[in-house]
N, C-alpha and C positions, 0 to 999 in steps of 0.2 A: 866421074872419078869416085875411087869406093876411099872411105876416111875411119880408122878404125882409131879411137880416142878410148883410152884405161880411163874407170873412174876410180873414183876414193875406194872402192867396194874391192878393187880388182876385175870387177867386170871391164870386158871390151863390148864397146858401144862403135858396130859398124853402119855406118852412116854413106848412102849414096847421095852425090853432086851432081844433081839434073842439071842437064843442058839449060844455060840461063840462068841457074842458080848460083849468088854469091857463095862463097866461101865462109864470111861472114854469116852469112843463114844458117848453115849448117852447123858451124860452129855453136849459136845461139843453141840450136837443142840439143848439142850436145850439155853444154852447161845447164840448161833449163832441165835435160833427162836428170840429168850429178848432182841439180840443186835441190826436186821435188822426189825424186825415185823412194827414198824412203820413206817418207810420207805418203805416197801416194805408189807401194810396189806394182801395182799393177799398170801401170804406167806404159801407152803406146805413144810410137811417134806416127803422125802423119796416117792417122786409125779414118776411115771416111765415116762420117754420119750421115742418117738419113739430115736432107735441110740444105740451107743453101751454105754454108761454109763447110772447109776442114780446117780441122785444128792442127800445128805444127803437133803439139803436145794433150795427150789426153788422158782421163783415168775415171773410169767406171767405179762403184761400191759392189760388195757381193748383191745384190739386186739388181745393179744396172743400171744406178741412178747417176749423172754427170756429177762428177766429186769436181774436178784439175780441168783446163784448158789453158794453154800456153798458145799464145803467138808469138812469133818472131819477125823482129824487121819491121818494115812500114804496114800500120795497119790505121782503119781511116778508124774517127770516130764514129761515123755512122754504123760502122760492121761492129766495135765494141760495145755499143749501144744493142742493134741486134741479141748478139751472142749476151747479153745479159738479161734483153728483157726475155728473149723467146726459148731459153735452153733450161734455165732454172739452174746452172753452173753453181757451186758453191764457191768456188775461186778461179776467178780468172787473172792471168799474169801476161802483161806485156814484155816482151825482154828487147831491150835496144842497147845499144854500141856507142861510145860517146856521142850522148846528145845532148846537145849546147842549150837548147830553149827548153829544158823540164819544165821550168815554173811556167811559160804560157801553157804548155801543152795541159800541165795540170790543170791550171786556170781554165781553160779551153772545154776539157774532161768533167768540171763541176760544175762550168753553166750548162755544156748542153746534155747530159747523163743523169738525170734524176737521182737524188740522195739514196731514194729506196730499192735504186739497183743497182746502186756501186758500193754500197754501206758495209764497209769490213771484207767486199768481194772481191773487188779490182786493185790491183797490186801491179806497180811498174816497176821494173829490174833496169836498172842501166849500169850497164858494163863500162869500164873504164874505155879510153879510147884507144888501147894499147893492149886491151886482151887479146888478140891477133899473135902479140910478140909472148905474152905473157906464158902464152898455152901452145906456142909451136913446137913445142916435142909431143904434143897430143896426149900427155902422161897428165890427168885432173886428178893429181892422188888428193886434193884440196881445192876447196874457193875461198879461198882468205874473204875477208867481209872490204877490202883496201879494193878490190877487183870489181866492182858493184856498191852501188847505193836504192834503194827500197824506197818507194814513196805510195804509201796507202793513198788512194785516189776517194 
């Protein structure tokens, strides 16, 4: 199913629904595209790298260097772990949908993730649990800061 979401910009961000894919996922980059895109304009979804992950969300520098990786949904720690020690990412962001246990998963994230690869890099977005309802006209002329909470990992 093809999902065509307005950002704040005015741009429309078409977005296809793979077989098996939440609704939910999709939604995450669209918000993660509307939340980083200025920051990071060159910004691809679902771009493949050489290696063993793709990133939902990605964004190169004029040289080519990994600037942005965005995940969405479940992702384990061992693969965040990965994708920090082996990519050299300056920012990586997880984006999740009401989730109830942050502070273990944080807690979780800073015993087994080394300080010196998450230090100011690893960034977790959680969505309220109602973004669903929030953003059903697919019109993001805004992300109010009420819609998500930010926790530096």
């Amino acid at each position: 199913m093809l999902h065509d979401f307005y950002l704040p910009s005015g741009q429309r961000l078409r977005l296809w629904q793979r077989e098996g894919e939440s609704y939910e996922h999709v939604l995450m980059k669209a918000l993660g595209y509307a939340m980083f895109v200025e920051e990071y304009p060159n910004m691809q979804i679902e771009f493949k790298l050489k290696g063993r992950y793709k990133p939902d969300l990605v964004a190169f520098d004029e040289s080519g260097d990994l600037k942005f990786w965005g995940e969405c949904g479940q992702n384990s720690i061992r693969k965040t772990y990965w994708i920090l020690k082996h990519t050299r990412v300056e920012k990586l962001v997880l984006f999740k949908i009401g989730m109830n246990a942050i502070e273990s998963l944080l807690k979780q994230m800073k015993q087994e993730i080394p300080e010196k690869y998450r230090q100011q890099r690893l960034l977790l977005i959680n969505f309220v649990g109602d973004i669903v309802d929030l953003t059903a006209s697919k019109q993001i002329k805004e992300i109010p800061e009420e819609w998500f909470a930010k926790f530096w990992v």
